[in-house]
C-alpha positions in Angstrom: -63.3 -16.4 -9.4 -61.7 -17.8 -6.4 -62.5 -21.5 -7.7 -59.5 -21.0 -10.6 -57.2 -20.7 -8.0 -56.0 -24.5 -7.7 -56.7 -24.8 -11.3 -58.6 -27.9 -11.4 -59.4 -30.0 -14.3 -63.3 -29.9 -13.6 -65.0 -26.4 -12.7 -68.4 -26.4 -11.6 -70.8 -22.9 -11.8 -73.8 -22.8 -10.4 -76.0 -19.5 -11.4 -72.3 -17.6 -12.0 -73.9 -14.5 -13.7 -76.9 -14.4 -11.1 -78.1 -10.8 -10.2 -75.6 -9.1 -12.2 -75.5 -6.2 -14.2 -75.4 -6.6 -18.2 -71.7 -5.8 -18.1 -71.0 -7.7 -15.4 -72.4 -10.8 -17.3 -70.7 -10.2 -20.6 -67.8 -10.6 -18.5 -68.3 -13.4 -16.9 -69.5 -15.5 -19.8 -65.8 -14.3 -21.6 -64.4 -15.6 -19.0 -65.9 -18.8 -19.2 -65.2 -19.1 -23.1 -61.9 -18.4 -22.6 -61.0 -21.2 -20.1 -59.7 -24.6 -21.4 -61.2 -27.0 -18.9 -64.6 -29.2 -18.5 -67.3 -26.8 -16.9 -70.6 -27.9 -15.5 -72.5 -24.8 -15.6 -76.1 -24.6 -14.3 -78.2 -21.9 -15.0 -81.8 -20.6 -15.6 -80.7 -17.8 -18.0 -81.2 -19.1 -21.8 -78.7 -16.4 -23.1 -76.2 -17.3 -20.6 -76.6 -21.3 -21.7 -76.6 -20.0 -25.5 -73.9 -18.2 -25.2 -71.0 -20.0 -23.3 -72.5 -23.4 -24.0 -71.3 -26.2 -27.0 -74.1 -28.9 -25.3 -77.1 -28.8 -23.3 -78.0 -31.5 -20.9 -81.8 -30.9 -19.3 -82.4 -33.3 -16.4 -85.9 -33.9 -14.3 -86.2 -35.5 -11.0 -82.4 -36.5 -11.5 -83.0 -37.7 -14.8 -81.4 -37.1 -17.6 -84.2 -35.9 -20.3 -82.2 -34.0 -22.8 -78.4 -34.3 -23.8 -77.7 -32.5 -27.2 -76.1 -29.3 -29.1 -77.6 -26.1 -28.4 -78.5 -26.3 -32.2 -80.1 -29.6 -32.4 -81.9 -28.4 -29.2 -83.1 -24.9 -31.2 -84.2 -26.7 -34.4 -86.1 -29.4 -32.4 -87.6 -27.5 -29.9 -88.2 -24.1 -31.9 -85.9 -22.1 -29.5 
């Protein structure tokens, strides 16, 4: 990930595991974890979110509609 390469303090992914294989993915989102820094990460894949994500923030029109755990987020919205 050329991105890392300045090692900034904020990292923003958009779609990072997009069209790859299942490996490919699993390796991305370790990557992720493993990194000690402030990452927006957008994405459309629910596993993706579930798995490399502490909080969940859902916006609509540029609003912001949701900003919670992914737990509170399961148990409120039977995920």
């Amino acid at each position: 990930m050329a991105s890392l390469i300045h090692n900034p303090e904020i990292l923003l992914l958009d779609e990072p595991t997009l069209g790859l294989d299942f490996v490919a993915k699993a390796k991305i989102r370790e990557l992720i974890q493993s990194l000690k820094k402030t990452i927006i990460f957008t994405s459309h894949d629910a596993m993706d979110i579930e798995a490399v994500c502490k909080r969940v923030i859902i916006l609509s029109r540029g609003r912001v509609v949701i900003d919670t755990s992914i737990q509170k987020l399961k148990k409120t919205h039977s995920l």
